[in-house]
N, C-alpha and C positions, 0 to 999 in steps of 0.2 A: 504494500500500500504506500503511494504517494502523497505526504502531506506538506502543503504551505502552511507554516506555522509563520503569523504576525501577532504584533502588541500592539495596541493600539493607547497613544497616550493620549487624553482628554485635556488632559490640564497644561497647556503649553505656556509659554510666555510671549510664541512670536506671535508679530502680528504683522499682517500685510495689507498694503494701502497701494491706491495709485492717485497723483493730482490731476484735478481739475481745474485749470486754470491754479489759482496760489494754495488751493482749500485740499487735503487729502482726504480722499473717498474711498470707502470699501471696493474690493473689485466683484465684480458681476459672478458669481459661480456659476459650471462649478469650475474651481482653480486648484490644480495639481502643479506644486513647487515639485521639483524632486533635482534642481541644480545649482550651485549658488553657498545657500547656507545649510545644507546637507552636510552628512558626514561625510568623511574620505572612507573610512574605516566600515562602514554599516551600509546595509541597503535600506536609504528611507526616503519617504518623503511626506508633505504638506500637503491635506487636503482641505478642501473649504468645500461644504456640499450644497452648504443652506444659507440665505441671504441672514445679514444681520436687520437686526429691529434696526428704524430712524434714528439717523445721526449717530449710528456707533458702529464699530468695526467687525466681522465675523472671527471667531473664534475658530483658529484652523483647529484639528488636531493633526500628530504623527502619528504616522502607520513608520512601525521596522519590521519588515521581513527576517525572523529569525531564522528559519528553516527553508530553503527554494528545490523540495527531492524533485519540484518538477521542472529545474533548472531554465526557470525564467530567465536569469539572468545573465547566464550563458549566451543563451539562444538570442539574449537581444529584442526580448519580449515583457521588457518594463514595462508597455504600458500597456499591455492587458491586466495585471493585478490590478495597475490602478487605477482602471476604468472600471474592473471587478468590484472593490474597495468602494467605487463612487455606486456602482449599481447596488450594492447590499445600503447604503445609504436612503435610497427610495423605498426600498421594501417594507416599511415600518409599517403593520396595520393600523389605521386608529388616527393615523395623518392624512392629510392629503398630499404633501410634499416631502421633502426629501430632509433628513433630519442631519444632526451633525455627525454622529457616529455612525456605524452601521446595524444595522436591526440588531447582528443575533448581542452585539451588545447591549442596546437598549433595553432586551430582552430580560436580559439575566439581569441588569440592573432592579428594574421591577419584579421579576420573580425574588430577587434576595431581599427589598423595600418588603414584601410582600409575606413573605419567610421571619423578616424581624419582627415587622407590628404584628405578627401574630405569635410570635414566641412570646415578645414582649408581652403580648394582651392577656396572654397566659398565665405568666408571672406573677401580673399584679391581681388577677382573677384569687390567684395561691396566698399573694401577702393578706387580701380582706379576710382570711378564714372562711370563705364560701363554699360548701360543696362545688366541686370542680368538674364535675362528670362529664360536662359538657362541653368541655374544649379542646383543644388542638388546634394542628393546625390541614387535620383532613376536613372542618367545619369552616373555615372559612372561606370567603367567596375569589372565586380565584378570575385574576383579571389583569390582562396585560396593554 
């Protein structure tokens, strides 16, 4: 079995602009950096998928390819991942447009949101002294 293994870092610091006339403006997604301020050492790059809100700038994140068994990189086929990378972007259900990470992250992100307030809710069900019979976490409403 052949796997792409990537990380996908949410919290960056860069941020990318282009001017208009003196005023610098967000660029129009979707924008894939991957030359510049890259590493030398790592295969990554900058994606922006999703327009920022008025008057502020979109939050890239980085994708690094850690694993490539299907030797993208080789072959000279950078930018199929990260067209890939940009399509798992759209696939969010629940939106209409294209979100800033990619789905199966967003994903997990609300299944683990979902997994704690109900652990949690559990707990504190335990600290009132209340018979408990009734919880878990196969009883609550499960929704992504």
């Amino acid at each position: 079995i052949k796997i792409e293994f990537m990380v996908v870092q949410k919290r960056v610091n860069a941020r990318f602009f282009e001017y208009m006339g003196n005023n610098p403006v967000g660029p129009k997604p979707p924008i894939v950096i991957n030359t510049g301020i890259v590493s030398d050492k790592l295969w990554d790059f900058y994606l922006m998928s999703c327009e920022a809100p008025r008057d502020k700038l979109p939050n890239p994140v980085r994708v690094i390819i850690v694993n490539d068994d299907l030797e993208l990189y080789a072959k000279q086929s950078k930018n199929d991942i990260e067209l890939f990378t940009y399509a798992l972007c759209n696939l969010y259900y629940g939106w209409a447009g294209p979100v800033k990470i990619p789905h199966v992250i967003k994903y997990a992100d609300k299944i683990a949101e979902l997994y704690s307030n109900t652990v949690n809710d559990c707990e504190m069900r335990n600290l009132d002294n209340k018979p408990n019979t009734k919880s878990g976490i196969h009883l609550a409403h499960h929704y992504l």
